[in-house]
C-alpha positions in Angstrom: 70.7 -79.7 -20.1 73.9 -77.8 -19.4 74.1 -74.3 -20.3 77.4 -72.2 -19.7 79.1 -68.8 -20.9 82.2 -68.9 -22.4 83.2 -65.1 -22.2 86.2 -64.1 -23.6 87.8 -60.9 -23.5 87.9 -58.6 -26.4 90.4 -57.9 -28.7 92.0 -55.4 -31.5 89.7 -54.9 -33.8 91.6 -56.6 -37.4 89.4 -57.0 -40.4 90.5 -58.8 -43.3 89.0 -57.4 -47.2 87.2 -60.2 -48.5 85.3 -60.1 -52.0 81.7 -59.5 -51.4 80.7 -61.6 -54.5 80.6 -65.1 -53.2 83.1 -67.6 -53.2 81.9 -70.9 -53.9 78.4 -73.1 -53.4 77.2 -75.5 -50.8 73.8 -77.2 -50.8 71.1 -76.7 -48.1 68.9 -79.9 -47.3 65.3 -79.7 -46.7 63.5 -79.9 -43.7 61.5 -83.0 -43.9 60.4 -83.4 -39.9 57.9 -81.2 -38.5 58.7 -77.9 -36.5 58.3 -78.2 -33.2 58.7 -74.9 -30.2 60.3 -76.6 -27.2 59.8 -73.6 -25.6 62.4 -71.6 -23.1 65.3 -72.6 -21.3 65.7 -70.3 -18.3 69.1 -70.4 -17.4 68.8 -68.8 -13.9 66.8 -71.6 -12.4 68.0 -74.4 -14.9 63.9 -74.9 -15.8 62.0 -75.1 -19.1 58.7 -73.0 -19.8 56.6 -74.6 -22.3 53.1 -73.0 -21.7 54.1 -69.4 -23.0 55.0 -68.3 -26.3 58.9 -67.9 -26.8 58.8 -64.5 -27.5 57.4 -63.7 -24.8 59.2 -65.0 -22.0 60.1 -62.3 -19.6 57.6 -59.4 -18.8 59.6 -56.6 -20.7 61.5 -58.4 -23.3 61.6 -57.1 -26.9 62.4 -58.4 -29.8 65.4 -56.3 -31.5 66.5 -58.2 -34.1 64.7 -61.0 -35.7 65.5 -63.1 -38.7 63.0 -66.1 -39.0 61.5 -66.4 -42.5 60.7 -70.0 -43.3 63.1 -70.9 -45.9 62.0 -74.9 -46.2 65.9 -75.9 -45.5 68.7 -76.2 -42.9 72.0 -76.5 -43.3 73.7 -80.0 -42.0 77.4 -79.4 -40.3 79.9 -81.2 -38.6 81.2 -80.2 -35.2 83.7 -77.8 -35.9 82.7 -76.0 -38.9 83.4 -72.6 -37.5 80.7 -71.0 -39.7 79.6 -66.7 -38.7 76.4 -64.8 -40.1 75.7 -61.2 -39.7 72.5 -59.0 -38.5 72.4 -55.0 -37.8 70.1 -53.7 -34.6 68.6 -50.3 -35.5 70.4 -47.2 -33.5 68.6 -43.9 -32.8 70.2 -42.3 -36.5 69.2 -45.7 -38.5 67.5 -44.3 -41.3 63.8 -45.2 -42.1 63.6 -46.9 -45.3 62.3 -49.5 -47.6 64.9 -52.0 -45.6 65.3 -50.0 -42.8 64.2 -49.3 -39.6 64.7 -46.3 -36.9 66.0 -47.7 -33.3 65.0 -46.8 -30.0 68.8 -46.8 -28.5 71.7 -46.3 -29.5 72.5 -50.1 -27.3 70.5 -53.0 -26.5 70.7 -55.2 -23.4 70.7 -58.7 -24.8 68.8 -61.0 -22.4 68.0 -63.7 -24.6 68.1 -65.3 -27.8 66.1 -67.8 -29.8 67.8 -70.5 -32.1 66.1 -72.9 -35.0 67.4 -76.1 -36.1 67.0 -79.9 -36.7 69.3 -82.6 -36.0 68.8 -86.5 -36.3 71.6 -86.9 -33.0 68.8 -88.6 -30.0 68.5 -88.0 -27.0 70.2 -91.3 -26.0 73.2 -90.1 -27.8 73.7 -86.9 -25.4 71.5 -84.5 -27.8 72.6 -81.8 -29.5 75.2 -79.9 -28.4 76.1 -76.2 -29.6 78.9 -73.1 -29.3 77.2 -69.5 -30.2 79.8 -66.3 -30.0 78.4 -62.7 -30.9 81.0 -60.2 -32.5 80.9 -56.3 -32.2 82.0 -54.5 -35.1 81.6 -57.1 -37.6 82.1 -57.0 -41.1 79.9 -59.1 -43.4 82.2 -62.4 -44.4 85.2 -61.7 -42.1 87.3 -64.4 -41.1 87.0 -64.0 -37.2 90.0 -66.3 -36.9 92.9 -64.3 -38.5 95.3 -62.3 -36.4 94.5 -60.1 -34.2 90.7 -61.4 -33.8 87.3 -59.7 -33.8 86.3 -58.8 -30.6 84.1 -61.2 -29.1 81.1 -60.0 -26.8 79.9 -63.2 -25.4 80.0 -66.7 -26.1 78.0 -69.4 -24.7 78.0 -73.5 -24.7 74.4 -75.2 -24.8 74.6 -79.1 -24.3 71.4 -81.7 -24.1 69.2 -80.3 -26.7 66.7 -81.8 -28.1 67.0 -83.9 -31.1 65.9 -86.7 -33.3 64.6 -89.6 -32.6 65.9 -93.5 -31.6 66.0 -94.2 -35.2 67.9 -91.1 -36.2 65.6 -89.6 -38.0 65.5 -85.7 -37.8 63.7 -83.7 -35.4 63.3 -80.1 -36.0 63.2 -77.2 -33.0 62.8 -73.8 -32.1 64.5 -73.0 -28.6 64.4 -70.0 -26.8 67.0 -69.5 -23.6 66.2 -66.7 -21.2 69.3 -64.7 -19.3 67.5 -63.1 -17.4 68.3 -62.9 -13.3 72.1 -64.1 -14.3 75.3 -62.1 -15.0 75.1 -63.5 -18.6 73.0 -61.1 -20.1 75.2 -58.8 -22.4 75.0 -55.4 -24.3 75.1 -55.0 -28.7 75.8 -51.5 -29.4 73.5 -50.2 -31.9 74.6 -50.3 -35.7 77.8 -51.8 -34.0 79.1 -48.6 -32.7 76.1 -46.5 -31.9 75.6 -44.6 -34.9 74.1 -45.2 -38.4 77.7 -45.4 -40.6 76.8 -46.8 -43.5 79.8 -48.9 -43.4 79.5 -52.9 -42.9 81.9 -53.6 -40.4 81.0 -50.1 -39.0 77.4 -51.1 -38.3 76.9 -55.0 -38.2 77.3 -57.6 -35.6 78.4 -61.2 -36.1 76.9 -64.6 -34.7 79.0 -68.1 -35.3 77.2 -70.9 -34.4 79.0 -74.2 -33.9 76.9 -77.6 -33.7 79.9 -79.2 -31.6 78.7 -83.0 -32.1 76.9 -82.8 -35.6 77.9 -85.1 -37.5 77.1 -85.6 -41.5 74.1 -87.2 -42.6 72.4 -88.6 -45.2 69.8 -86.0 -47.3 67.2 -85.3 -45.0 69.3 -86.4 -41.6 72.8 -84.2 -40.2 72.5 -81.5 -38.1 72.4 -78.0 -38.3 70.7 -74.2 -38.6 67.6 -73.3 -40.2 68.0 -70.8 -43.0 65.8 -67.8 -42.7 64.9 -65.0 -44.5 63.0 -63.8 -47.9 64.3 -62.8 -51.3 64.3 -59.5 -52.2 61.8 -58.8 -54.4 62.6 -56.0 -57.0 65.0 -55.1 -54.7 62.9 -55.0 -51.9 62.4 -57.6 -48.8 59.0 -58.3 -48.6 58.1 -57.8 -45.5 60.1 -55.0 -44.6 63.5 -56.1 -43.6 63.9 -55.5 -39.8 59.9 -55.8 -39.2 58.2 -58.3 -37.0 60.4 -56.5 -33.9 59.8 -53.6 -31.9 60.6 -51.5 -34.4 57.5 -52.6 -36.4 55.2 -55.0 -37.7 54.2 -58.0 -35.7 56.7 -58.0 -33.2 57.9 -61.9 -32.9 56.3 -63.3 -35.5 58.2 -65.8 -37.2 58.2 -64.6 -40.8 60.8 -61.5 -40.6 64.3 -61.2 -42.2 66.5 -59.7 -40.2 67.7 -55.9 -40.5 71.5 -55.6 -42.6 71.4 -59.8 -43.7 72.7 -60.7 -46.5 72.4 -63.8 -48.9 75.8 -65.1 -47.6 77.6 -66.3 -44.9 81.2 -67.3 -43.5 83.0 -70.6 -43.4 86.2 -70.7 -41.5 89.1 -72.2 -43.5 89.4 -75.0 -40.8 86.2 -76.0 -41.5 86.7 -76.6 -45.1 89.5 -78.7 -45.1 91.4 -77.5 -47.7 94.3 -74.8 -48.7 93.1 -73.9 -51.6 91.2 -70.6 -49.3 93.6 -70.2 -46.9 91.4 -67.7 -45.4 88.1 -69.3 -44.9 85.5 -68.0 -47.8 81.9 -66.2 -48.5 79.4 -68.9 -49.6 75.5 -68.9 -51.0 73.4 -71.9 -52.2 73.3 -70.3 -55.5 71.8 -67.7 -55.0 68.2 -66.4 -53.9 65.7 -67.1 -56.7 62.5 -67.0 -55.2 60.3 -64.5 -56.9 57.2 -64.7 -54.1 57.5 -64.3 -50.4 58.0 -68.1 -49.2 60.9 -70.6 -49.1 62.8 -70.6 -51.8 63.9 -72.6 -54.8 67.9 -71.7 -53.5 67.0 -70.2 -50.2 68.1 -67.5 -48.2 71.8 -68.0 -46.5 71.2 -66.6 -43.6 70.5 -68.4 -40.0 67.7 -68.5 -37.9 68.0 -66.2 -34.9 66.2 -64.2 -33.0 67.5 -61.3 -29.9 65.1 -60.1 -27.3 66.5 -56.9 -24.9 65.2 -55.2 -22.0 62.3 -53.0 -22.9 62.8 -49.4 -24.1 62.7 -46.5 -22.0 60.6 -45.2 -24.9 57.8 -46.7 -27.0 56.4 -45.4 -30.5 53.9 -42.9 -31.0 52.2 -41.3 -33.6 52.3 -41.7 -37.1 55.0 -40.6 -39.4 53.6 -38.3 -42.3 54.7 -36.3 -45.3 58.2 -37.0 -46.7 61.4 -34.7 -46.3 63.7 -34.0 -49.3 67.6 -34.5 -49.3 69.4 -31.7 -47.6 73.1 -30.3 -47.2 74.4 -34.0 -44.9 73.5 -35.6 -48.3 70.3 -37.1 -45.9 66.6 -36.8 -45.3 65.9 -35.4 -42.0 63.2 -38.4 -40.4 61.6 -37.3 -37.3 59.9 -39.9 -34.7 57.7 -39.3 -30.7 58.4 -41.9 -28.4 56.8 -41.6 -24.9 56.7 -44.0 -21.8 59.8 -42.7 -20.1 58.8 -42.2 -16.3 60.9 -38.6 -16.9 59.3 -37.6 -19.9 56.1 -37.4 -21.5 57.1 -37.1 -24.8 60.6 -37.4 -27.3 61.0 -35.6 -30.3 63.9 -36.7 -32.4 65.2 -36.1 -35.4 68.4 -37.8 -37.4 69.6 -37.3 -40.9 70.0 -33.9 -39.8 73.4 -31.2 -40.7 75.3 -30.1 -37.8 73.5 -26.9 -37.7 70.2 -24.8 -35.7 66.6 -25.7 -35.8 63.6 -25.3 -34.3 60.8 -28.0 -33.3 57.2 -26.9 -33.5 53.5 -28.1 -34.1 50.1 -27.5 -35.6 46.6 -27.9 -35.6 47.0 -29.2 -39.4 48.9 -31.2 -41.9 50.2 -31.6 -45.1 50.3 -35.1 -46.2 51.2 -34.9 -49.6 54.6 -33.2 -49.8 54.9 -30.5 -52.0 51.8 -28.5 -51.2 53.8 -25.9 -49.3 57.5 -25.5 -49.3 59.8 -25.0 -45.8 62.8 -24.1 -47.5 64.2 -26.8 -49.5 61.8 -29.4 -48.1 57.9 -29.3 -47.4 55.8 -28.0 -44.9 54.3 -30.4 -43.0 52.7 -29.0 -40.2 50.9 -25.9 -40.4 47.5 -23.7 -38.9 48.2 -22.6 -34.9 51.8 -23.3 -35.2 53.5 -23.2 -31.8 57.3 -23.5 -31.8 59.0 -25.4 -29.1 61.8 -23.8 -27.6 65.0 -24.3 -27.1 66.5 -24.1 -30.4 68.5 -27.2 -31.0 71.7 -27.4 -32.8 72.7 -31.0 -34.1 76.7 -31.8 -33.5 76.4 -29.3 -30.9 75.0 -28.4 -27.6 75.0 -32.1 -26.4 73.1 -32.7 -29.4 74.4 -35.9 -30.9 76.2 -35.4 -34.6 73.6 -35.6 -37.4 70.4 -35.9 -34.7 68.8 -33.7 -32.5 65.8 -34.9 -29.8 64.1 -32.8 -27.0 62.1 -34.1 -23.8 59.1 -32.9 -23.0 56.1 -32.7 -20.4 52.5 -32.7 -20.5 52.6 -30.1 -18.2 53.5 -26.1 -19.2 53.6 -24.4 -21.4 52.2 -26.7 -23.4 49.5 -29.0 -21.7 46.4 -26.9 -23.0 48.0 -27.3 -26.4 48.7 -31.1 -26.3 45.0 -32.0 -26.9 43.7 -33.6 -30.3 45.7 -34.3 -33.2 48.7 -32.2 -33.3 50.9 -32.4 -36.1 54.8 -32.1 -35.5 57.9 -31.3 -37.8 61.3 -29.8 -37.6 63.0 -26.9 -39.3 66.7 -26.3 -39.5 69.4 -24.5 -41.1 70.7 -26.5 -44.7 73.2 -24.9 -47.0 73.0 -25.9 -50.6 74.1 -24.6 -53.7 71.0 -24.2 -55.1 69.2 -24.1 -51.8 67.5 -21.4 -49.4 69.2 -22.3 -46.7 66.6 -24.1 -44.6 65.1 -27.1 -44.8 62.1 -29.7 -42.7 62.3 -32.8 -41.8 59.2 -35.5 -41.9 56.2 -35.4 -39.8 55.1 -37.3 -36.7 51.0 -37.1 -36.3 50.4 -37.7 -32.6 46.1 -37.9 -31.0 46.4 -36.8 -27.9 
């Protein structure tokens, strides 16, 4: 197999307004072979690891984003048709939500990805052969090919992959390549730009994938991507969008959708072979109509991909507990603990916050149904032997990012005869509504120490 980079470097960002209701319909085919993991490529040393899992294939990697949710289909291409889906990794000020998920950085060091996909090309034909480019700052169906460009982070060429068989019947993979121990390892900011926006282009990233010798086939045959990920049901993904990565659930298992997807993708005008869309166009398969968690009767358009980073400075702790109420930023003030840094013991932090004071602190107790005692606007959460940490932290201020606040702490004094048991943390700060009090809390964290 040859694997290279084909790095370009970044331009203006242009984006182009496209509808976000779908332009037109192309059919899916079904995967008919069985799946097979042919494990890792590790491009350093030019080697294949079969033995391990492929989510596991350097000591610290994480998985960051992850969108693998059996769907049942592929989607057969020729070489190129320039086609781009999009994916959100969590920052620090991602809000926590129903299909949402709270990062650990505000960037992640990509150093590896994971691809699905059949193809009926064999081996004695070359195998399959592949261009994948990452975009910063992507908005959901942009055409990355009008003037101006969107900025590319990396691209790289795989060649040699496995295939189908003699015959041409399709054969169907999972492939991992590890970047580690080269210079090809490259860095996604977080919700595109390091904060939470809200915006699409503000806080996706875009992956095209080009199958550079696919050719059409017959139903069943061709060559192309899996499509992953699960229908909303009621409105929800089921499970929780962004799961199955470090940021919850299973981390790697194969049965997440990934974080800011959408039931669409991008198909570059060239591609489609026509004038009639000048511009390239959004398209679906119709639409997502499963009503379960499972493929699909018109499945997901989205692509099979998994990212895996260098580990986080900081890992989880505790337990989140007892929900905060909106507050003056129009937000809910989430607070998470992290520990594992080798300069801290423990992180506090706290987004969805105003740009205004506040005060960390603890107890011996908590509240978990809100409403049982009031902190201002918002409930208390954490109450009996409260101990408040100082300093006082302003958000926007103090180099305090805007909207979060987060504090570092040790073990050691003044706390360390504290920090024993179950201690029960929450955050109060300065909110000014109209109807308010002018305080608010945020959430709780419930950490055993």
């Amino acid at each position: 197999m040859m694997f290279r980079s084909m790095l370009r470097s970044a331009s203006a960002l242009a984006i182009l307004c496209a509808s976000a209701s779908p332009q037109g319909v192309l059919a899916p085919q079904r995967i008919t072979a069985p799946i097979k993991d042919r494990g890792t490529y590790h491009v350093a040393t030019g080697t294949w690891t079969r033995a391990n899992p492929s989510n596991n294939f350097y000591d610290d990697s994480q998985v960051v984003f992850n969108n693998t949710a059996p769907t049942g289909y592929f989607f057969g291409t020729t070489g190129g048709f320039n086609t781009v889906d999009h994916g959100r990794i969590p920052s620090t000020s991602s809000p926590a939500g129903p299909d949402s998920v709270v990062g650990w950085r505000d960037d992640y060091a990509i150093r590896g990805f994971q691809l699905g996909y059949c193809s009926s090309i064999p081996a004695a034909a070359g195998g399959v052969d592949f261009m994948l480019t990452f975009y910063e700052e992507y908005g959901p169906c942009t055409d990355v090919d009008i003037a101006g460009g969107i900025p590319v982070v990396a691209s790289f060429i795989g060649t040699g992959l496995a295939g189908g068989t003699p015959a041409s019947a399709s054969g169907c993979w999972i492939t991992s390549f590890n970047l580690s121990n080269t210079t090809l390892g490259f860095v996604l900011g977080a919700d595109a730009d390091g904060t939470w926006d809200n915006v699409g282009n503000m806080d996706s990233f875009g992956w095209g994938l080009d199958m550079l010798n696919a050719t059409m086939g017959t139903a069943g045959n061709g060559t192309g991507p899996f499509m992953a990920g699960n229908c909303p049901v009621g409105g929800v993904t089921v499970p929780q969008r962004g799961f199955q990565t470090v940021f919850g659930g299973n981390e790697g298992a194969t049965d997440s959708t990934g974080l800011g997807t959408n039931d669409f993708f991008w198909i570059g005008s060239a591609a489609l072979g026509t004038t009639s869309s000048p511009n390239g166009g959004c398209f679906f398969f119709g639409g997502c109509t499963t009503g379960v968690v499972g493929p699909a009767n018109n499945p997901y358009s989205s692509y099979w991909l998994q990212l895996f980073a260098d580990g986080p400075d900081y890992a989880y702790l505790g337990t989140p507990f007892c929900s905060s109420m909106v507050n003056a930023s129009g937000s809910r003030a989430v607070m998470c603990a992290f520990g594992g840094d080798p300069n801290a013991d423990l992180r506090l932090t706290v987004s969805g916050l105003p740009n205004s004071t506040g005060q960390l602190f603890f107890g011996t107790m908590g509240f978990d149904t809100p409403g049982m005692a009031m902190l201002g606007d918002g409930p208390l959460c954490a109450a009996m032997g409260v101990i408040r940490i100082n300093p006082l932290l302003s958000a926007g201020m103090m180099m305090q990012p805007p909207n979060r606040a987060f504090l570092d702490l040790s073990y050691s004094a003044p706390y360390a005869t504290s920090f024993t048991g179950i201690r029960y943390f929450q955050h109060w700060y300065r909110s000014t509504l109209a109807t308010g009090t002018g305080s608010n809390g945020s959430s709780g964290v419930k950490i055993n120490f």
